[in-house]
C-alpha positions in Angstrom: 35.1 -72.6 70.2 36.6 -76.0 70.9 40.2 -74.4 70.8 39.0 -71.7 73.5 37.5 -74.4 75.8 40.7 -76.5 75.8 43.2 -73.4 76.8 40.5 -72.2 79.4 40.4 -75.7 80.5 44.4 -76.1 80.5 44.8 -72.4 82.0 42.8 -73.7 85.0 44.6 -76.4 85.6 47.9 -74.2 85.9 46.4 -72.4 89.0 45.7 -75.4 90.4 48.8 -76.4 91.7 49.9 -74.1 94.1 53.5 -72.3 93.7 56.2 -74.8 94.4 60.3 -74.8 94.4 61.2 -73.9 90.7 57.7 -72.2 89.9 58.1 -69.3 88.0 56.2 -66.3 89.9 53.0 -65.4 87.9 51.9 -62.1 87.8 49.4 -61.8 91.2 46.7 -58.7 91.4 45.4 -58.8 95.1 43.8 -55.9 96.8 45.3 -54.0 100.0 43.5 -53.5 103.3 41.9 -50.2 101.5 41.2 -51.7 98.5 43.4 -50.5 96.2 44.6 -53.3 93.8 48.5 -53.9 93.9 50.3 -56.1 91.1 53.7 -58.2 92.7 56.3 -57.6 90.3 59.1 -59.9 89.2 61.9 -57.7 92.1 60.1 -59.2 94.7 62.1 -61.4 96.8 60.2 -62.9 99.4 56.0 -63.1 100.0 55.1 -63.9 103.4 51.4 -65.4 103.7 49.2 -65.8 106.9 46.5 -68.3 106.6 44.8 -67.9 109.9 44.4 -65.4 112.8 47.5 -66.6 114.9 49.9 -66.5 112.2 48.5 -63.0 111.1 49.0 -61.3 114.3 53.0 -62.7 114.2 53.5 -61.5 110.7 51.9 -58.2 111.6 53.5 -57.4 114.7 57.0 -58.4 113.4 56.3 -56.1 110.5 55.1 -53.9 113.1 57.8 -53.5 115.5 60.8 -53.0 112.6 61.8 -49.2 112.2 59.9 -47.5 109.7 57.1 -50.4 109.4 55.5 -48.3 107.2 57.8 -48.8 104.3 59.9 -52.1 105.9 58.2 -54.4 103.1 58.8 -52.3 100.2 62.4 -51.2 101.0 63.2 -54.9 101.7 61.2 -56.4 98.4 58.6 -58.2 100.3 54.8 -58.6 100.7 52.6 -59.7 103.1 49.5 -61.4 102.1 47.1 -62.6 104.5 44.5 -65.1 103.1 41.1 -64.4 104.6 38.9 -67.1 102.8 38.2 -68.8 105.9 37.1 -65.6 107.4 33.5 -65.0 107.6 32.2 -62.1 105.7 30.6 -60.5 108.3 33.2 -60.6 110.9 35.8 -59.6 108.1 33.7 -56.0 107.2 33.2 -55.3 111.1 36.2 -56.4 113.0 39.0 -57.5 111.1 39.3 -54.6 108.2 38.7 -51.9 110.2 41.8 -53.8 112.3 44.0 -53.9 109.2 43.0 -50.5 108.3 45.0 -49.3 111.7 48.4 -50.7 110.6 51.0 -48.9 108.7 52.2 -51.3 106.3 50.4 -52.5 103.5 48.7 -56.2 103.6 47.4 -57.8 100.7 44.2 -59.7 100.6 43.3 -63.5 99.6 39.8 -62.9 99.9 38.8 -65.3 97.1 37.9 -69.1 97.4 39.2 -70.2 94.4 42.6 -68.7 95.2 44.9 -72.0 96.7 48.4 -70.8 94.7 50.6 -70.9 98.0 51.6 -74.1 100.2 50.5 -73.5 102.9 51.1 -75.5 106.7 48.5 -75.8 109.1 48.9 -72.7 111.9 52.4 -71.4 110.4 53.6 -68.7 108.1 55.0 -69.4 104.6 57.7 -67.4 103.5 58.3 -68.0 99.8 62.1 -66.7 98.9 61.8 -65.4 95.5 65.1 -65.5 93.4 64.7 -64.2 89.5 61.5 -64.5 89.4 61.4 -68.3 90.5 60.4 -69.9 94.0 63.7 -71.0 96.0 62.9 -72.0 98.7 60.1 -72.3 100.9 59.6 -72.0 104.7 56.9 -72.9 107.5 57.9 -71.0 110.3 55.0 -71.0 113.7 56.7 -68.2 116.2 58.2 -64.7 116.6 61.7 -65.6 117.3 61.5 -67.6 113.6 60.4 -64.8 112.0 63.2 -62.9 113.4 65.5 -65.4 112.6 64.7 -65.6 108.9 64.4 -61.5 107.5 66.4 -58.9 107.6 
């Protein structure tokens, strides 16, 4: 019983740190928009994360706009997660899924307190390059025209 409290003790302090240059990717389980549950695999090579309304709306509109938005993401290995633990629960089941719901790509949900594994940068979007599994490089980007200038 001892043993089993120490690795549950040290396999919490591994999600405490938040992915960083070098980090190997774990394997992440979020849900989409419709609540089906979506596993990002090790081909994945970048994860673009919102953290608040503003930077949401620019990560969705860009994704949006592109040719074929419904399938952008997948055909260019990406996600987009937005993390809505600030959002109130209320406001999240009335206005903001049904929202989600009307766009064609998919967005996975942060929708858990507990859940701090990416950097984020007050009012920006991360974009985490994934090379081989591991974190290259992060980057804060807070408009459009950044967005535009850093994907494909």
């Amino acid at each position: 019983m001892k043993h089993l409290i120490i690795v549950l003790f040290l396999a919490s302090l591994a999600w405490a740190k938040p992915l960083d240059i070098n980090d190997s990717l774990p394997t992440i389980s979020l849900n989409d928009q419709f609540g089906n549950s979506h596993t990002i695999d090790k081909n994945i090579s970048k994860i673009i994360i919102s953290f608040d309304k503003k930077s949401s709306v620019l990560a969705n509109k860009f994704i949006s706009l592109k040719k074929d938005s419904a399938h952008y993401l997948s055909e260019n290995n990406m996600v987009f997660i937005a993390n809505i633990t600030a959002m109130p629960a209320l406001i999240t089941k009335l206005f903001a899924m049904p929202k989600m719901k009307k766009y064609k790509h998919t967005i996975l949900l942060i929708d858990d307190d507990d859940n701090d594994m990416f950097l984020t940068k007050k009012k920006h979007i991360s974009i985490y390059d994934i090379e081989n599994a591991k974190v290259k490089k992060i980057t804060y980007i807070k408009g459009l025209e950044e967005i535009y200038t850093s994907q494909p």
